[in-house]
matplotlib code that plots the C-alpha trace (Angstrom):
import matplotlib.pyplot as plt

x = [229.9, 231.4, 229.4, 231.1, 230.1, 232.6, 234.0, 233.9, 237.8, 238.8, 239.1, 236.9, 233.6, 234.7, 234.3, 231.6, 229.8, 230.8, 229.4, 226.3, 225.9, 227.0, 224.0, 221.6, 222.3, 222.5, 219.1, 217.0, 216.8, 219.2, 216.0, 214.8, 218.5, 218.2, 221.3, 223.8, 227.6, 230.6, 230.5, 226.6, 226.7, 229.6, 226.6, 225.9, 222.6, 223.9, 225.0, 227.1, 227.5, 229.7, 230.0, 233.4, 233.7, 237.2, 238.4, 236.3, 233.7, 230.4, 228.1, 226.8, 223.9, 223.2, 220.5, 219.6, 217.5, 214.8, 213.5, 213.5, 211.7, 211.9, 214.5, 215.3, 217.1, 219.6, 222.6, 221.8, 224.2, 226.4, 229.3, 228.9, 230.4, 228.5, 224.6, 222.8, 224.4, 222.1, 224.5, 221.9, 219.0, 222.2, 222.8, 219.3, 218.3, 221.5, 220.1, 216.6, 218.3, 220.3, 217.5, 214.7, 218.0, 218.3, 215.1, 213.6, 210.0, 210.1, 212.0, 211.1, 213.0, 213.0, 213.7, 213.4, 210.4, 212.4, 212.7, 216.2, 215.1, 212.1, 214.9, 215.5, 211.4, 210.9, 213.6, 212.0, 208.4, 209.5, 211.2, 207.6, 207.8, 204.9, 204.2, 203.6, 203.0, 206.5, 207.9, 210.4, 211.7, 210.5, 207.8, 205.3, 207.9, 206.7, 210.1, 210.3, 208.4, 208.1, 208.1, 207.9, 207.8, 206.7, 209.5]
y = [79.0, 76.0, 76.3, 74.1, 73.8, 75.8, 75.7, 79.7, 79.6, 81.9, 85.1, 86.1, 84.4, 86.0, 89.5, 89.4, 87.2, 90.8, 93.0, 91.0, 91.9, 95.3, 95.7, 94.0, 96.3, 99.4, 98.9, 97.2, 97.7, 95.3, 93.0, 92.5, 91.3, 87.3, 87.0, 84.9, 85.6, 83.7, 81.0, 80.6, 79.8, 76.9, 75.3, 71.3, 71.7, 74.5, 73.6, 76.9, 77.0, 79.5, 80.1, 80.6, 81.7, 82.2, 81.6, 85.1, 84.3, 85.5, 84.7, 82.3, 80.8, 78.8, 76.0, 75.4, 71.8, 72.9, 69.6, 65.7, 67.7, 71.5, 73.7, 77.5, 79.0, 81.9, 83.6, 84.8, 87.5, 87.8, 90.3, 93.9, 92.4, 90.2, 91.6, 91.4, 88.4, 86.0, 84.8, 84.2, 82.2, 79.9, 79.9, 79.9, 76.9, 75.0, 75.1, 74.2, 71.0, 70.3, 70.6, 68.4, 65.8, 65.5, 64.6, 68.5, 68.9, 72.5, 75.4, 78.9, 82.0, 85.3, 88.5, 92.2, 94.3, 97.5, 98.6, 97.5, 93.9, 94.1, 92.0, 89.3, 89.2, 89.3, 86.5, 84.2, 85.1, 84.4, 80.6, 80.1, 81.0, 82.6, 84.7, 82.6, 83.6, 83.1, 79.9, 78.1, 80.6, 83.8, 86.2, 88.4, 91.9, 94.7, 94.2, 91.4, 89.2, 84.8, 82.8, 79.3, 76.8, 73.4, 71.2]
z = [-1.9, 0.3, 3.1, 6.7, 10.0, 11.3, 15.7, 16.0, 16.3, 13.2, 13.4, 10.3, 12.1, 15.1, 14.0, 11.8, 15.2, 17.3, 14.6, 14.4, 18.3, 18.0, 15.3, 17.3, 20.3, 18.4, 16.7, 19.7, 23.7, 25.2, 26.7, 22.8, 21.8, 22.1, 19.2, 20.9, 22.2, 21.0, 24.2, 23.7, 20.1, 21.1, 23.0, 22.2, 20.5, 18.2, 15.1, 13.7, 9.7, 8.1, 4.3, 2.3, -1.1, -2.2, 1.6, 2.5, 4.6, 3.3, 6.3, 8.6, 10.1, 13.2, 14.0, 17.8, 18.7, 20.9, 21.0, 19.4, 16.0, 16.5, 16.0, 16.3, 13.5, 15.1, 13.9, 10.5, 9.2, 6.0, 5.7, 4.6, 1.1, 0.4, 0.6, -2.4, -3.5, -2.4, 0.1, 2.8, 0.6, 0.1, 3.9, 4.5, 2.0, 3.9, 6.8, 6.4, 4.5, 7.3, 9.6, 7.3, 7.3, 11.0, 11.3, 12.5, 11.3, 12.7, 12.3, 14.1, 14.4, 16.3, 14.7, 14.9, 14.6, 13.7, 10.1, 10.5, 10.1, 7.1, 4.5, 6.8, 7.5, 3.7, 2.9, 5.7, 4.4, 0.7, 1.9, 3.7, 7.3, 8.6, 11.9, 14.9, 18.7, 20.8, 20.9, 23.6, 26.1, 24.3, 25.5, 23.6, 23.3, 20.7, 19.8, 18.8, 15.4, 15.8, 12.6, 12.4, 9.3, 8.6, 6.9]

ax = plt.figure().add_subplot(projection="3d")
ax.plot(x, y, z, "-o")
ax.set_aspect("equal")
plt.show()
């Protein structure tokens, strides 16, 4: 998989980016949904992967500098297709080496505490991440699980 960092201009990011939303406000209360719109994800301190395989994208991935050695990873989704083909360990693994080579020491992530969201918890927990209290802007929600891990 050739994996880019990629301007949120195609089409292909673009809807798998509203379906990610749609999913996130289908399965949580709107005040729990902190997965980012189009415009936010275009910020300066985001960094926005996307991976390609065969020119069909296969997923993406998003890494957000909190500070000078901390970073948030957001943005994780792959396309219906392409679940359960390891698709986001390789976006995952990406983006933890981009992070260790721009100098980040800390990655942290919210997720879901619904059902909904127990792969992405056991992916993170399998590449090391462990439960924190909230980080950054975030507040303690029932919602709502922190992980963070040491690079």
């Amino acid at each position: 998989m050739k994996i880019i960092i990629d301007d949120l201009s195609g089409g292909d990011v673009i809807q798998l980016l509203e379906e990610h939303l749609a999913d996130m406000y289908a399965v949580s209360p709107p005040e729990s949904v902190h997965a980012l719109d189009i415009v936010s994800l275009k910020a300066p301190e985001i960094t926005f992967f996307s991976g390609w395989e065969n020119e069909q994208l296969q997923g993406c991935v998003a890494l957000k500098t909190l500070t000078s050695d901390h970073v948030e990873l957001k943005s994780m989704r792959t396309t219906r297709a392409a679940r359960g083909k390891g698709v986001a360990k390789q976006l995952l693994t990406h983006a933890l080496n981009a992070a260790q080579a721009n100098g980040f020491t800390t990655v942290s992530l919210e997720t879901g505490a619904e059902d909904y969201f127990i792969p992405a918890r056991k992916l993170y927990e399998k590449f090391g991440f462990s439960y924190c209290a909230p980080f950054a802007q975030y507040i303690d929600d029932p919602n709502s699980r922190f992980m963070t891990k040491c690079l």
